[in-house]
C-alpha positions as a Markdown table, in Angstrom:
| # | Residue | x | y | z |
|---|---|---|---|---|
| 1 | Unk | 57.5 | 76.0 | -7.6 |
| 2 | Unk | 61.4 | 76.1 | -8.1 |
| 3 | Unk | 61.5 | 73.4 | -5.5 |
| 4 | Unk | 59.5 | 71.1 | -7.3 |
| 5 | Unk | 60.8 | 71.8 | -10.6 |
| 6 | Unk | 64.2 | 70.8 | -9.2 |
| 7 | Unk | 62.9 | 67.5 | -8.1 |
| 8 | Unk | 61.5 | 66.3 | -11.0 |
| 9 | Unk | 64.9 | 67.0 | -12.9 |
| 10 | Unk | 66.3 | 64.7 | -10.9 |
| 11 | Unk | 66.5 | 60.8 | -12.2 |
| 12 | Unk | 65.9 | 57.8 | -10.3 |
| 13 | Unk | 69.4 | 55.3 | -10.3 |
| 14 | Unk | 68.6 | 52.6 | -12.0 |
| 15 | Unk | 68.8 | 49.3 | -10.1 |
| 16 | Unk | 71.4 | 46.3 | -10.7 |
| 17 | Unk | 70.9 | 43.6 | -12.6 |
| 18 | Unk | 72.4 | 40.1 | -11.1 |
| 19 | Unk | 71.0 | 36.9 | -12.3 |
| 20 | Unk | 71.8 | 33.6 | -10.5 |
| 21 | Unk | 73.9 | 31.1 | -12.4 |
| 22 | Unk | 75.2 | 27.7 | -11.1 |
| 23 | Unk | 79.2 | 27.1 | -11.9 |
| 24 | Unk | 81.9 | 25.0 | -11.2 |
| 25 | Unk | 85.7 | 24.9 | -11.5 |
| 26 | Unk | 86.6 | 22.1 | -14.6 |
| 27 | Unk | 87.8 | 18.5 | -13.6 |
| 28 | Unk | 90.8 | 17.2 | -14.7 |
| 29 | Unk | 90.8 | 13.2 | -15.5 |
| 30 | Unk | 90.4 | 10.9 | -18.4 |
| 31 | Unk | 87.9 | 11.0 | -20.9 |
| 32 | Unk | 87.2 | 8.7 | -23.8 |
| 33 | Unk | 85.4 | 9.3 | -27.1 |
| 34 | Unk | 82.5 | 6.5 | -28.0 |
| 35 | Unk | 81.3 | 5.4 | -31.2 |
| 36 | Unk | 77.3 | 5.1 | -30.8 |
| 37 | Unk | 74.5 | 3.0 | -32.3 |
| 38 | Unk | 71.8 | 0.9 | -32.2 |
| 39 | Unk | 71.6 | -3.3 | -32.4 |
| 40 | Unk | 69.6 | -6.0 | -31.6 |
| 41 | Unk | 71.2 | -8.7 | -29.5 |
| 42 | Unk | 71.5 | -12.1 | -30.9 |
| 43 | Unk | 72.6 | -15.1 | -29.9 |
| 44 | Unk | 76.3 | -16.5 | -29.7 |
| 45 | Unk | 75.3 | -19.7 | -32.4 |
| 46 | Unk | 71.9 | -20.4 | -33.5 |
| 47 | Unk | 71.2 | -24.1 | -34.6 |
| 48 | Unk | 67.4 | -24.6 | -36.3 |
| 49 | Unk | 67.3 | -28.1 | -36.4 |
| 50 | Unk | 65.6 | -29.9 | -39.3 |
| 51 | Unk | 65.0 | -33.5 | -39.6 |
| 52 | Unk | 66.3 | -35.1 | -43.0 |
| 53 | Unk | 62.9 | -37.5 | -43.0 |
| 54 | Unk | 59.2 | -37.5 | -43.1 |
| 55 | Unk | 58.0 | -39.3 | -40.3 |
| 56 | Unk | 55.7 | -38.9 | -37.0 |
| 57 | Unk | 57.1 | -37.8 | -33.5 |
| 58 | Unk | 58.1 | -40.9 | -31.5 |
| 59 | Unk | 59.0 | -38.8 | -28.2 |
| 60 | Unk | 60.4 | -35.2 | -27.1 |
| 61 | Unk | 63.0 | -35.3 | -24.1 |
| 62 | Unk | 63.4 | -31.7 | -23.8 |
| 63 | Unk | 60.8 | -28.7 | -23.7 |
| 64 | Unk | 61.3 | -25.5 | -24.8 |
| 65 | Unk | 63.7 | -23.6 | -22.0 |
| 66 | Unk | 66.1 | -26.6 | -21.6 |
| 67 | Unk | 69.6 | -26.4 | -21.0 |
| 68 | Unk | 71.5 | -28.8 | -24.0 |
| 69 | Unk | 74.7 | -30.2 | -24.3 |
| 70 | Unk | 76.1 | -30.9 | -27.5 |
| 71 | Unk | 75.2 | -34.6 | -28.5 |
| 72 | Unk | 72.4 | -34.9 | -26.6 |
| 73 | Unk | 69.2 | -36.7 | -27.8 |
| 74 | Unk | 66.1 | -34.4 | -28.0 |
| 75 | Unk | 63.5 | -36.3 | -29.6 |
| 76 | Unk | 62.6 | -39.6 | -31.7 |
| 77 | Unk | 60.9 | -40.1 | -35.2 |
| 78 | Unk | 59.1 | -43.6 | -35.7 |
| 79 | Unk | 61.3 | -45.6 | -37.3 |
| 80 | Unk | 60.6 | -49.0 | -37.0 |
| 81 | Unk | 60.9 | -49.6 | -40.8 |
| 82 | Unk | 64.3 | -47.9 | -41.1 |
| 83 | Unk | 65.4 | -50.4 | -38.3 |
| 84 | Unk | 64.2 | -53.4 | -40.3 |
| 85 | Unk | 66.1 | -52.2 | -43.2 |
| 86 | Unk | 69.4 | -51.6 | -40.8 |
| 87 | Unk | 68.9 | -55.8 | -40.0 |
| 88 | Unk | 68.1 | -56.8 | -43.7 |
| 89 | Unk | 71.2 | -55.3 | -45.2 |
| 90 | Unk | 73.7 | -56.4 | -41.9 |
| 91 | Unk | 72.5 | -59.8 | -43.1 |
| 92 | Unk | 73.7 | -59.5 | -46.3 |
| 93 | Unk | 77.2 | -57.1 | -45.1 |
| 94 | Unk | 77.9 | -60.6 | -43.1 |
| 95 | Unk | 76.9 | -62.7 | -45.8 |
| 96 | Unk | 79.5 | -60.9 | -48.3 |
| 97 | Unk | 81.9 | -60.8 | -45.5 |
| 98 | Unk | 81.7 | -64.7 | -45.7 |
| 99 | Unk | 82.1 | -65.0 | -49.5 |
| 100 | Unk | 84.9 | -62.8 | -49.3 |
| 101 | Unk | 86.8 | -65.0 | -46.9 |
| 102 | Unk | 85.7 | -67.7 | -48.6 |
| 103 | Unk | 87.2 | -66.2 | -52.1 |
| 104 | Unk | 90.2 | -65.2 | -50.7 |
| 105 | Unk | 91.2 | -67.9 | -48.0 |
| 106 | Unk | 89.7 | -70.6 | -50.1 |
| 107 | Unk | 88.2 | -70.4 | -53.8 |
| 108 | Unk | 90.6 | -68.6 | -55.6 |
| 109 | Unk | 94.4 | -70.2 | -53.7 |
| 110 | Unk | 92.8 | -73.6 | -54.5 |
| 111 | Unk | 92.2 | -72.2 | -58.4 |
| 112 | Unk | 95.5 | -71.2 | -58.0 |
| 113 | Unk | 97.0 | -74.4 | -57.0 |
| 114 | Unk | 95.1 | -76.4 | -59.3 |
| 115 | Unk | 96.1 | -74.4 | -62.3 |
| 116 | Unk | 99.7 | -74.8 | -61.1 |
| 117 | Unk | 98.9 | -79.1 | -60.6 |
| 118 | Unk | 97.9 | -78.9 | -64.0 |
| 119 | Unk | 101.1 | -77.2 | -66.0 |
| 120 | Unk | 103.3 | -79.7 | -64.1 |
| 121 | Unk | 101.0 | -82.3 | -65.2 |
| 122 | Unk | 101.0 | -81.1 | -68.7 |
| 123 | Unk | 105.0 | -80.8 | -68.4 |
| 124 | Unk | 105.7 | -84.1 | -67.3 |
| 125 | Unk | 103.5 | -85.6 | -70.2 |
| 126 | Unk | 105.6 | -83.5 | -72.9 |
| 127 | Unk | 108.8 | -85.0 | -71.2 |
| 128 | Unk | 107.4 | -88.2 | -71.6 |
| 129 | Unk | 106.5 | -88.3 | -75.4 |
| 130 | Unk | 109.4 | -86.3 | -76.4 |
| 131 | Unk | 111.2 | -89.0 | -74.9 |
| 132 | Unk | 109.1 | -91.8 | -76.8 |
| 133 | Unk | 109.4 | -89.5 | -80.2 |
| 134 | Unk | 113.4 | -90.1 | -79.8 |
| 135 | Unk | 113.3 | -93.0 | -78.7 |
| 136 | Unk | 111.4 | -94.6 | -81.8 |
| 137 | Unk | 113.2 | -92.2 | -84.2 |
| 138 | Unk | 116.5 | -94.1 | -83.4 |
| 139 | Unk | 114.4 | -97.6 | -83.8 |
| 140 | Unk | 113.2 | -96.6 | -87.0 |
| 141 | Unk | 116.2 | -95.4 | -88.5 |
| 142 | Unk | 117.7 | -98.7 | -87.8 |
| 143 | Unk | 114.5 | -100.4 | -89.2 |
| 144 | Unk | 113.8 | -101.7 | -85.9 |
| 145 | Unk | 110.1 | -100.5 | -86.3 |
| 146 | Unk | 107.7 | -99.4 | -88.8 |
| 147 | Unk | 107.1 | -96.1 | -89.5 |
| 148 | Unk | 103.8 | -95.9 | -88.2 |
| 149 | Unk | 104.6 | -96.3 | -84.6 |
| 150 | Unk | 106.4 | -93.6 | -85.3 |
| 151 | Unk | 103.9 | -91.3 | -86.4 |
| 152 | Unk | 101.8 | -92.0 | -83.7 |
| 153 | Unk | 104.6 | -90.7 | -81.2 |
| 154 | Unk | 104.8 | -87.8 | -83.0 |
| 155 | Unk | 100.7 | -87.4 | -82.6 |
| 156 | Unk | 101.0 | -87.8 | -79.0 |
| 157 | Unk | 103.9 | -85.3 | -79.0 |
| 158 | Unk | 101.8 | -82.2 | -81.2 |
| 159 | Unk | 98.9 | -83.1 | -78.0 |
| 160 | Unk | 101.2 | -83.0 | -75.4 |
| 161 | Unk | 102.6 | -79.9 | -76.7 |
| 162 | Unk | 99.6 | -78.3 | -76.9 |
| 163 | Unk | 98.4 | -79.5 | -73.3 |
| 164 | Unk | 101.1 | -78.5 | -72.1 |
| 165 | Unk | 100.6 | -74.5 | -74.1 |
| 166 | Unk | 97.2 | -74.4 | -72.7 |
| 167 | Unk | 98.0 | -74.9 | -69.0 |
| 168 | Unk | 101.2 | -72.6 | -69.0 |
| 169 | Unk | 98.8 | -69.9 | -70.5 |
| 170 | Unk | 96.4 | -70.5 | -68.6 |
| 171 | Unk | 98.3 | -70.1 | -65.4 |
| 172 | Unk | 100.0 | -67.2 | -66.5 |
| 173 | Unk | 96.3 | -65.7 | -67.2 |
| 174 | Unk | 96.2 | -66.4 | -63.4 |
| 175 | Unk | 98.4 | -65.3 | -62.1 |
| 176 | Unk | 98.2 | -61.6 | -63.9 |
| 177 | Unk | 94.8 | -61.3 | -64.1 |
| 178 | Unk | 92.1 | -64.1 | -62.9 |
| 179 | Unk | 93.6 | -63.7 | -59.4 |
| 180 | Unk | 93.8 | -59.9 | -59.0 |
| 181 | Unk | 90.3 | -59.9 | -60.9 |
| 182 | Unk | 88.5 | -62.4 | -58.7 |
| 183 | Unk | 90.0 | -60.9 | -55.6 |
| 184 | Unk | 88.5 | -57.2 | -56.6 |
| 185 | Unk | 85.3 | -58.7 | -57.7 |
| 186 | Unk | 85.0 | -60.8 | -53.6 |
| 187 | Unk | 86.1 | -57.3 | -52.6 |
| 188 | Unk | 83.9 | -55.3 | -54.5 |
| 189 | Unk | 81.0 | -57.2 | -53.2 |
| 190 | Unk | 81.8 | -56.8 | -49.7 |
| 191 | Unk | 81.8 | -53.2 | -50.2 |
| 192 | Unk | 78.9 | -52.8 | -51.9 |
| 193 | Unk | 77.0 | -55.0 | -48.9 |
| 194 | Unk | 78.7 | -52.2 | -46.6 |
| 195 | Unk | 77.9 | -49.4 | -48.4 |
| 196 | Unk | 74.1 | -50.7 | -48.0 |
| 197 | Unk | 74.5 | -51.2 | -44.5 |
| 198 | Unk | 76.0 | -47.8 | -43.6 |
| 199 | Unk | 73.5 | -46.2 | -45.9 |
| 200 | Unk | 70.6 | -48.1 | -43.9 |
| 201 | Unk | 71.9 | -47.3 | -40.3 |
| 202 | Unk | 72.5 | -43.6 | -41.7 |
| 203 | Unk | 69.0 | -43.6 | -42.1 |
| 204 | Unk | 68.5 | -44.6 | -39.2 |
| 205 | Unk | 70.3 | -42.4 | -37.3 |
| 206 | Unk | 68.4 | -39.6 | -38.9 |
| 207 | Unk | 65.4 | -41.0 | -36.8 |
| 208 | Unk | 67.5 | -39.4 | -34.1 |
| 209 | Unk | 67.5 | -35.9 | -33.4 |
| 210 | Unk | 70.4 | -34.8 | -31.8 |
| 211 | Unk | 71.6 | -31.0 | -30.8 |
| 212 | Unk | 74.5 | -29.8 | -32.4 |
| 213 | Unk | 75.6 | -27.2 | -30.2 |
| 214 | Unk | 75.5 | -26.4 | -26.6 |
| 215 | Unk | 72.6 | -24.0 | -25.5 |
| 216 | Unk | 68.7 | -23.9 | -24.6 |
| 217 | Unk | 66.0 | -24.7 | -26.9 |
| 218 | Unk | 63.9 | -21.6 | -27.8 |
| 219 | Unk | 61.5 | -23.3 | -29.9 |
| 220 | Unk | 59.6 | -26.3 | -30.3 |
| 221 | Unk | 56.9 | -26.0 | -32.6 |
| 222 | Unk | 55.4 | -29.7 | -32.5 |
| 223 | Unk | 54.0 | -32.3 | -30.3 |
| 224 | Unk | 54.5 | -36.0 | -29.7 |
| 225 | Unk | 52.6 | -37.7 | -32.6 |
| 226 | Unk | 52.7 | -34.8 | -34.9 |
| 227 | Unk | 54.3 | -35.2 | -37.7 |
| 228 | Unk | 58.1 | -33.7 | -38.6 |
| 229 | Unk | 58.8 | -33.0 | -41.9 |
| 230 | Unk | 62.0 | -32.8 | -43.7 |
| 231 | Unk | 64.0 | -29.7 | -44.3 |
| 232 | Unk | 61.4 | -28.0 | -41.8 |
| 233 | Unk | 62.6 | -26.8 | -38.4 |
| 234 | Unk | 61.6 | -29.5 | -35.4 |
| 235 | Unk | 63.5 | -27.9 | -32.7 |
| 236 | Unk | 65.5 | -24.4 | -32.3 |
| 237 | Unk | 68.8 | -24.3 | -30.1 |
| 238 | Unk | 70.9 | -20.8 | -29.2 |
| 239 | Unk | 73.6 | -20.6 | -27.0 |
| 240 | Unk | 73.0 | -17.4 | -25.1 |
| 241 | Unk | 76.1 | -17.9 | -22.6 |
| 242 | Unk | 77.1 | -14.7 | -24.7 |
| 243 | Unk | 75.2 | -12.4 | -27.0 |
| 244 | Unk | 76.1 | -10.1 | -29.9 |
| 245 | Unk | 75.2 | -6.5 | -30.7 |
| 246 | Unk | 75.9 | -6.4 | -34.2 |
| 247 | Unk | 76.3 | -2.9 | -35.4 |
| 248 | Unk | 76.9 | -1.3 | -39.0 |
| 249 | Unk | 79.3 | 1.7 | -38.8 |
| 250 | Unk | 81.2 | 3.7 | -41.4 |
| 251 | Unk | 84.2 | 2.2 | -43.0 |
| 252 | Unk | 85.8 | 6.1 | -41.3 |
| 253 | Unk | 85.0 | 4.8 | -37.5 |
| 254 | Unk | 85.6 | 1.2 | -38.1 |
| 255 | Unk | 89.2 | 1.5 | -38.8 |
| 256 | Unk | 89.5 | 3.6 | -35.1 |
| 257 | Unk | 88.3 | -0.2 | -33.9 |
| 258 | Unk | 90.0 | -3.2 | -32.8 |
| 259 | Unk | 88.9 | -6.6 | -31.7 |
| 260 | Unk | 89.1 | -6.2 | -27.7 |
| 261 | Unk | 88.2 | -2.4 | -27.4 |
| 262 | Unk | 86.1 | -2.3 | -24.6 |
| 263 | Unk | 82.3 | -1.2 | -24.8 |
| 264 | Unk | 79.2 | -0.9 | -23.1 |
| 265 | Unk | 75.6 | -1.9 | -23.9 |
| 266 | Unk | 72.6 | -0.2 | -22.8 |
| 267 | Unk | 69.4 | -2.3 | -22.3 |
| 268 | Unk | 66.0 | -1.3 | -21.6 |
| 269 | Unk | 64.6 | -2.3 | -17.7 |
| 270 | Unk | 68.4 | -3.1 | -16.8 |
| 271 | Unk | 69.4 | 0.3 | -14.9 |
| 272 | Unk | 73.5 | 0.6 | -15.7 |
| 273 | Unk | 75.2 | -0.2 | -18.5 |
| 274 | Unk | 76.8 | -3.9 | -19.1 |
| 275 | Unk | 80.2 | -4.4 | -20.3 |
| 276 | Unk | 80.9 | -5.4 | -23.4 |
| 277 | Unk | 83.8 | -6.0 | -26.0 |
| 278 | Unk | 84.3 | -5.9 | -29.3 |
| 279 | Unk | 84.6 | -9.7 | -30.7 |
| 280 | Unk | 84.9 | -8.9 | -34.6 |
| 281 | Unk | 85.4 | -5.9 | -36.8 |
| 282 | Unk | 84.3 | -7.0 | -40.8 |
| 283 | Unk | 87.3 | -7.7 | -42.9 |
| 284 | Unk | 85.0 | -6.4 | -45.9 |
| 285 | Unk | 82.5 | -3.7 | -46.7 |
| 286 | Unk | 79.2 | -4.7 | -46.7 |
| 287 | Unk | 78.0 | -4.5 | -50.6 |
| 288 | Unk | 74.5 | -3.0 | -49.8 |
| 289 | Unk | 75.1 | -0.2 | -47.2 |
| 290 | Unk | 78.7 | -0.1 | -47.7 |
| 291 | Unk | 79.5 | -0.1 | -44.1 |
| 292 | Unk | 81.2 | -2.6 | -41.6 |
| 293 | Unk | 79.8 | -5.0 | -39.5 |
| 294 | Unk | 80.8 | -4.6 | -35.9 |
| 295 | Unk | 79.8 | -7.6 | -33.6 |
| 296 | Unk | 79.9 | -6.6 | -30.0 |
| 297 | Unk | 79.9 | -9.5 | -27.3 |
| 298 | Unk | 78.4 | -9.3 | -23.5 |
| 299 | Unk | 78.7 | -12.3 | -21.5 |
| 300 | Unk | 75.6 | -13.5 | -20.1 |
| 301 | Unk | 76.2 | -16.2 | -18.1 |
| 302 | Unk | 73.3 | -15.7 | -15.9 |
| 303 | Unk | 70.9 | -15.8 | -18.6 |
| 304 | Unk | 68.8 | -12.2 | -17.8 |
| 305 | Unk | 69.5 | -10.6 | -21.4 |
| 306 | Unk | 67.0 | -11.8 | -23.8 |
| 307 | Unk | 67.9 | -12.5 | -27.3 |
| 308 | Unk | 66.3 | -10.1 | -29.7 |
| 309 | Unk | 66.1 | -6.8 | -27.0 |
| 310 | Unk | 66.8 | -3.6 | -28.8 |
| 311 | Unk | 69.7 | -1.9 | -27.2 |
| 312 | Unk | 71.8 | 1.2 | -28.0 |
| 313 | Unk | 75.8 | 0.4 | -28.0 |
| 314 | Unk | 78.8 | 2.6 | -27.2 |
| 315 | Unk | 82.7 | 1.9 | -28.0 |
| 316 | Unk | 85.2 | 3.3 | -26.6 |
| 317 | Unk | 87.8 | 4.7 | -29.0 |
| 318 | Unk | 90.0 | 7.3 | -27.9 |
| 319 | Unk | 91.1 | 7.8 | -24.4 |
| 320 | Unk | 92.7 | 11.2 | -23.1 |
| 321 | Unk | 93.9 | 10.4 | -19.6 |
| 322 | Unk | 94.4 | 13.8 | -18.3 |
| 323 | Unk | 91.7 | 16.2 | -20.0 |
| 324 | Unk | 90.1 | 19.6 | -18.7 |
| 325 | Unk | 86.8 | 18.7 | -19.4 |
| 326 | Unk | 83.6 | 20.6 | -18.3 |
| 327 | Unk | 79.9 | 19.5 | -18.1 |
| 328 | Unk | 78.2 | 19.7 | -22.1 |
| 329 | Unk | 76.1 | 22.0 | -20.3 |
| 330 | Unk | 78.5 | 24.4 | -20.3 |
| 331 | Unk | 79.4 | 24.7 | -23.8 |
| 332 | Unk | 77.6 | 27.6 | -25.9 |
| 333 | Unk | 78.0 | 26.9 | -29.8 |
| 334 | Unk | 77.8 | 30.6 | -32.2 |
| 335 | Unk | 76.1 | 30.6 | -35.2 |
| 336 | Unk | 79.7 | 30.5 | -36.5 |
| 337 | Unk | 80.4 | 27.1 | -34.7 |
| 338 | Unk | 83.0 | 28.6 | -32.5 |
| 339 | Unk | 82.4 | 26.8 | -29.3 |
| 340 | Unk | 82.2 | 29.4 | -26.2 |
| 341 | Unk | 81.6 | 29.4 | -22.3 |
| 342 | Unk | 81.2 | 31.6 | -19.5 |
| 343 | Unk | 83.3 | 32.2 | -16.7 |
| 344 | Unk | 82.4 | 33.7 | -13.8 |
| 345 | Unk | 85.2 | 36.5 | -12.7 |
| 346 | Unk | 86.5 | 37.2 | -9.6 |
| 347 | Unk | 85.1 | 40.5 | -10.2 |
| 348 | Unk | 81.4 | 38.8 | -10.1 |
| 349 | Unk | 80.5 | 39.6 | -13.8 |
| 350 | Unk | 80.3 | 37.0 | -16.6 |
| 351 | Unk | 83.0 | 36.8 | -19.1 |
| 352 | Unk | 82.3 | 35.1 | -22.4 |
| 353 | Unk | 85.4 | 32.9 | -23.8 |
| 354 | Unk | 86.3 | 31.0 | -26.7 |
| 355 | Unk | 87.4 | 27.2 | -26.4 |
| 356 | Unk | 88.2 | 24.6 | -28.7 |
| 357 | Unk | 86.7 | 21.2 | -27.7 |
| 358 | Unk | 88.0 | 17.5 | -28.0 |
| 359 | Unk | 87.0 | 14.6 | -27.1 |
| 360 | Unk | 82.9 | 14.3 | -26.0 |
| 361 | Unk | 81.3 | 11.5 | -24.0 |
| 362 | Unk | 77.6 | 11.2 | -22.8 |
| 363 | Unk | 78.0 | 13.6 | -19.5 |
| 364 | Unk | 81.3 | 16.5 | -20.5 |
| 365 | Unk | 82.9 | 18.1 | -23.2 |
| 366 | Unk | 87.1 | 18.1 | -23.1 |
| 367 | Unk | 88.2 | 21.4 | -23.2 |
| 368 | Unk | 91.5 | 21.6 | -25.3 |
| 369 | Unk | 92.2 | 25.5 | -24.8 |
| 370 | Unk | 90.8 | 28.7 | -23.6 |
| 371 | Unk | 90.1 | 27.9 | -19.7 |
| 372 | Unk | 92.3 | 26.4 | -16.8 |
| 373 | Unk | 91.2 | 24.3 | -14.0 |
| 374 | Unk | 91.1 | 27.4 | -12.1 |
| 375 | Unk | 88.0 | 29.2 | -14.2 |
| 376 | Unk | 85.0 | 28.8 | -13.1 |
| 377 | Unk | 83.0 | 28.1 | -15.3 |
| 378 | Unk | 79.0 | 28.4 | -15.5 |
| 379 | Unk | 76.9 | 25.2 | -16.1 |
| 380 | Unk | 73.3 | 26.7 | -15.8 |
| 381 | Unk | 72.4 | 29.6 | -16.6 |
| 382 | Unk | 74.9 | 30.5 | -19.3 |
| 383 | Unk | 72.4 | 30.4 | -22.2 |
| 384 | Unk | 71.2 | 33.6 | -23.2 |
| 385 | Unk | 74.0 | 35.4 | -20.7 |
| 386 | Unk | 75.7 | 38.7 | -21.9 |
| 387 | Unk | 79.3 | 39.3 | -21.7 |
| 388 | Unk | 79.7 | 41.2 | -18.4 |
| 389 | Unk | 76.3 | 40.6 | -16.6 |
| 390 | Unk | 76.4 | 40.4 | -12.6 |
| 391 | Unk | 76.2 | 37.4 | -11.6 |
| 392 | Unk | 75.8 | 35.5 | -8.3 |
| 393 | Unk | 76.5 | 31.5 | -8.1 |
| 394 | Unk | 74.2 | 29.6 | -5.9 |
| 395 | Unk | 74.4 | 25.8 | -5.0 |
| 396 | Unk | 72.8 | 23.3 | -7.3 |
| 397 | Unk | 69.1 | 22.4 | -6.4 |
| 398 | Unk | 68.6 | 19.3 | -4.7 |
| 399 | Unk | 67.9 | 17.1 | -7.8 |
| 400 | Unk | 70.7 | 18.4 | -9.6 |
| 401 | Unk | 73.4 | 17.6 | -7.2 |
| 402 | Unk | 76.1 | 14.9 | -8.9 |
């Protein structure tokens, strides 16, 4: 009896607890801080090309997927009417052309001349009776002749005079105003006819449908013999050499931006990320949302991005070349937001330590103070840990190795 009361006094030891944690000492390298978001690429320029005229598809020449230059011709309106009216009003352009020369080389020197003829006419006939009017003065004063022929040189004199008043005034009318008058009204003519012409050929021309930029055509919503009407889109054009994520991002973030900062873009089915940069930071808040517009461009020569894919867009801000940084599964956050990990002691117990973070990127957490590259440091298993459990590390499994 004594022997079994002694036994059951005595209590079992309780056994160890050591749970299996996977750790690793920090790295030390650079590490960058991203500004995230969401965009829809667009295209590089966008040209929706609308006739200026009613009229029926003559012809397409390209099909929607063609490669465009600048310039080129991509389809015809009917316009033989327009061209009829180009001919009619080049007939009259060269008809005022020749009543110009004609005014000018011709018409209005001759008027000119004439007007001049005339004066010296009308002078040389006042010489001539003022002459006569002495002349018979002196015979009448010696009673030579009778007063009557006298009179009548004075007649011919007062017409003369008055010939010769007309001419000069007309001549001077000439030559400061006829001239200059008739010239601008031959010139004004001419440029009226031209006017008429440009304005038919311009019509023309609009017949024409021509791409402004270089790029493919994405749309082309009629066919041949359909017909195009003005103001309404015949063909679309977008240069997709390049695409833009455009972004919207506080006015805070935006001034950490620069054009040039470099960036990446992920897009759905395309397994890494493409490289972007940034090609315009907003000079102004937007008045609706009050953010900035951030336009991120990715070269896309090859053509495999698609315009309108929904992507999500990091930009790379701040850069910390030489940063103890540790995976973000590491980091333990207290309900006081006091960032924590746990180290795993030489000792093989876990100790619980407080950090302060930096920088974070997509994969690790910089680690400003509170560890050293020689810690090391827990990355599963951490959550839920005590501060001075047993632990033992064992190697990753095989899908988590990095």
């Amino acid at each position: 009896m004594a022997l079994i009361l002694t036994g059951c006094g005595k209590k079992e030891a309780a056994p160890e607890v050591q749970v299996e944690v996977q750790a690793q000492h920090p790295e030390v390298g650079p590490i960058s801080a991203h500004i995230t978001a969401d965009a829809v690429l667009a295209p590089l320029a966008q040209a929706a090309i609308a006739p200026k005229i009613s009229a029926p598809v003559k012809k397409f020449y390209v099909q929607r997927g063609s490669h465009v230059k600048a310039g080129q011709l991509l389809a015809v309106l009917e316009n033989r009417d327009l061209e009829a009216a180009v001919v009619d009003n080049q007939g009259s352009y060269t008809a005022a052309q020749a009543a110009y020369a004609t005014a000018t080389k011709a018409q209005v020197p001759e008027d000119y001349q004439k007007a001049q003829l005339d004066l010296a006419q009308a002078r040389a006939n006042l010489d001539l009776n003022q002459s006569i009017v002495k002349a018979r003065q002196e015979l009448f004063a010696e009673g030579a002749i009778p007063g009557r022929d006298l009179d009548t040189a004075q007649a011919a004199l007062v017409q003369a005079q008055a010939a010769y008043d007309s001419a000069k005034k007309h001549l001077d009318s000439m030559q400061a105003v006829s001239r200059e008058a008739a010239l601008k009204a031959a010139q004004g003519q001419l440029e009226s006819a031209k006017g008429k012409y440009l304005g038919a050929e311009a019509q023309a021309s609009y017949s024409e449908i021509r791409s402004p930029i270089n790029g493919v055509v994405t749309d082309r919503p009629l066919f041949a013999g359909e017909t195009a009407a003005a103001g309404a889109p015949l063909l679309t054009v977008m240069d997709t050499s390049a695409l833009l994520a455009k972004v919207h991002i506080s006015q805070v973030l935006a001034q950490q931006l620069k054009v040039g900062d470099p960036a990446t873009v992920t897009v759905p089915g395309v397994r890494d990320p493409v490289s972007a940069k940034v090609s315009l930071v907003s000079p102004a808040l937007d008045p609706g949302s009050t953010t900035i517009e951030i336009w991120i461009r990715i070269e896309n020569k090859s053509g495999a991005l698609k315009v309108g894919t929904p992507v999500h867009v990091a930009i790379q801000t701040k850069t910390v070349p030489n940063a103890i940084k540790v995976p973000l599964s590491a980091l333990l956050n207290a309900q006081d937001s006091k960032a924590s990990v746990m180290v795993a002691g030489a000792d093989g117990v876990a100790h619980k330590k407080q950090v302060k973070t930096g920088i974070r990127d997509s994969d690790n957490v910089q680690i400003a103070s509170g560890i050293s590259p020689a810690d090391m440091v827990i990355t599963e298993g951490a959550y839920g840990l005590d501060d001075g459990t047993k632990v033992k590390i064992t190697a990753p499994k095989s899908g988590d190795e990095q």
